[in-house]
N, C-alpha and C positions, 0 to 999 in steps of 0.2 A: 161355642163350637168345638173347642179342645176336648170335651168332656162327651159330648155326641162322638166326636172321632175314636175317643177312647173307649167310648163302649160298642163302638160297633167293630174294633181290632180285637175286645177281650171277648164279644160274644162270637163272630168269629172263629176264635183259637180254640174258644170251649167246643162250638158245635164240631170241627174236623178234629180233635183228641176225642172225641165224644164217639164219635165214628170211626174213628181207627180204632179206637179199645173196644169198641163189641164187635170190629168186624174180624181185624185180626186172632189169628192164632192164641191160644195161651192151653197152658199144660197144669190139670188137677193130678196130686196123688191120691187118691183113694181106698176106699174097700167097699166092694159093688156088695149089696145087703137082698137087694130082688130085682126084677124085672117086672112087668105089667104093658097093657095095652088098655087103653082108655080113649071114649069115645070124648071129644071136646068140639064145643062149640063154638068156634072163632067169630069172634065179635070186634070192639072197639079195641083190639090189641094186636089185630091183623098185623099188624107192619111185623112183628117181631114174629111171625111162624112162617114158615115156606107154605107155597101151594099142595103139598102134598108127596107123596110115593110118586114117584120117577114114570109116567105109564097112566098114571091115574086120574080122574078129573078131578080140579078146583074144586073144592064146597067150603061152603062156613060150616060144618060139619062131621068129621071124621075121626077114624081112629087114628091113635098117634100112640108111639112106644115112649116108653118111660124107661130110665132108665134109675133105682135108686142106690144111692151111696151115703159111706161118712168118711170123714177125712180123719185124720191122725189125731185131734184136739177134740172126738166123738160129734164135731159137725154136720147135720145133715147135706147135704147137695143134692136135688134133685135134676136129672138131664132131660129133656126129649130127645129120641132120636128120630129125627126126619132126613128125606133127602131135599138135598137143593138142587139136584138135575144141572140143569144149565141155565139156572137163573141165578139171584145174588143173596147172599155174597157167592164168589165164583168156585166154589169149594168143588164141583160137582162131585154130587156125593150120590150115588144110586146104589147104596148096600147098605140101605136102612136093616130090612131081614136080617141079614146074613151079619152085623154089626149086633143086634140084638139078640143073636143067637151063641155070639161070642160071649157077649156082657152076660148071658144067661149059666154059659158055663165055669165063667170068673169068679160066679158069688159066692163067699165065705161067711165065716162068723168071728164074732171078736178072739173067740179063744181060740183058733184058726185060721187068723187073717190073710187074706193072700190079697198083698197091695196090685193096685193094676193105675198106671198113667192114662188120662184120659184126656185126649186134645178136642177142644171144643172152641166154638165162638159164642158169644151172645154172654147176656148179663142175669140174673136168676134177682128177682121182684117179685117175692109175695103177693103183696098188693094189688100187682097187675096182670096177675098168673103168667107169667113171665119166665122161661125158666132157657137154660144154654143149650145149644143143640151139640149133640157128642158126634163128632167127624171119625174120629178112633181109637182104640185101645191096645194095650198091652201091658203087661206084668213088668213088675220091677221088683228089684229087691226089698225094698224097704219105704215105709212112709220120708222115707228122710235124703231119696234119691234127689238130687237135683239134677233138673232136664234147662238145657239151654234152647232157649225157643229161637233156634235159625231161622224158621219160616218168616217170624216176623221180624226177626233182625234183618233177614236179607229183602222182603220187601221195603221194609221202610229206608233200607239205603236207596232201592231201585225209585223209590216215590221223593226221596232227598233229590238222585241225578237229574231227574223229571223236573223239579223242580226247580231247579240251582239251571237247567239247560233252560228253559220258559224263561225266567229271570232274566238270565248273561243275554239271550236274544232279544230281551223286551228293552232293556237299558239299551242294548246297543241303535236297534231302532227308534226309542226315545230320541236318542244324540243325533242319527243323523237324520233324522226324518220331521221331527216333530218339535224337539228344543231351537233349530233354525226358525221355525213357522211361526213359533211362538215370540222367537228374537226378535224376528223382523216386523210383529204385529204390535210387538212394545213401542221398538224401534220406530213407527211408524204413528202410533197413537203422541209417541213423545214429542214428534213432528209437528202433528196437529193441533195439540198443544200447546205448542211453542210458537208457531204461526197463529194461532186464534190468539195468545195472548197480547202478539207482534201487537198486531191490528186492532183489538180494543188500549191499544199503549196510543195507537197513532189517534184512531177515535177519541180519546181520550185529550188528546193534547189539542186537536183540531178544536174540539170543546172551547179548552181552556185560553187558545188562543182568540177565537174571535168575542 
């Protein structure tokens, strides 16, 4: 049973770090190389694209912006840019165009680089045509700029309070609610117990006596 417990605490722990790190914030430095619009067919990989442009209907279907880059080590990274409107994650983002229009006038060349920060969510899988969705951009100085992602330092304290508040309330209802109930259903089985054993003691001797 130890071993059952312990794997359903570590699978657990894996699947919410597993969902905080694509949902959260995180910051690329970059150098935007092109832009494109490509028509994609959403399939078995649904979970990981938004519904679409902010206005527009749902399909398995549609055009979707690209955005392409390398990073300082001549890494590829490819972005889509979608909005997320008012669904999840709760970025709402409805300046896909006007996001892509940016990234269009950003792009450089190696022997001309002009780095740009790009805050995105989402995880980037080949395999699964997979790729981060870009929230927004800006120029920086250099590949070597370091950005302090607050966004997600300050939620994950706000989901720590949330948490540690659920907790401190649950224990304390435990104690007085529930650890009594439980006390006195010990307490009461040990009773029972101890008078059934009374009585096969007396059983027992009335036996042995006649």
């Amino acid at each position: 049973m130890a071993y059952v417990k312990w794997t359903f605490i570590i699978l657990f722990w894996a699947v919410l770090l597993s969902f905080l790190h694509y949902t959260l914030p995180q910051n690329d430095i970059v150098r935007i190389t092109d832009t494109y619009e490509k028509r994609e067919d959403i399939g078995a990989n649904s979970l990981f694209w938004t519904r679409g442009d902010a206005g527009a209907s749902p399909n398995d279907s549609r055009d979707v912006f690209f955005i392409q880059t390398r990073r300082a080590g001549d890494d590829i990274m490819v972005y889509r840019n979608e909005d997320t409107g008012w669904g999840w994650p709760p970025y709402f983002k409805f300046n896909s165009s006007n996001l892509q229009a940016e990234a269009a006038d950003l792009r450089s060349t190696g022997s001309e680089p002009n780095w740009v920060a790009i805050r995105h969510y989402g995880w980037r899988a080949e395999f699964l045509s997979i790729f981060p969705n870009a929230v927004a951009l800006k120029s920086v100085e250099g590949p070597d700029v370091r950005i302090i992602p607050w966004r997600a330092i300050f939620i994950l304290i706000v989901l720590f309070a949330v948490f540690w508040a659920i907790w401190v309330r649950w224990r304390r209802f435990r104690a007085a609610r529930i650890d009594p109930v439980l006390s006195e259903a010990a307490d009461s089985f040990d009773d029972a117990a101890h008078g059934l054993k009374s009585r096969r003691k007396r059983v027992t001797d009335w036996v042995r006596g006649r």
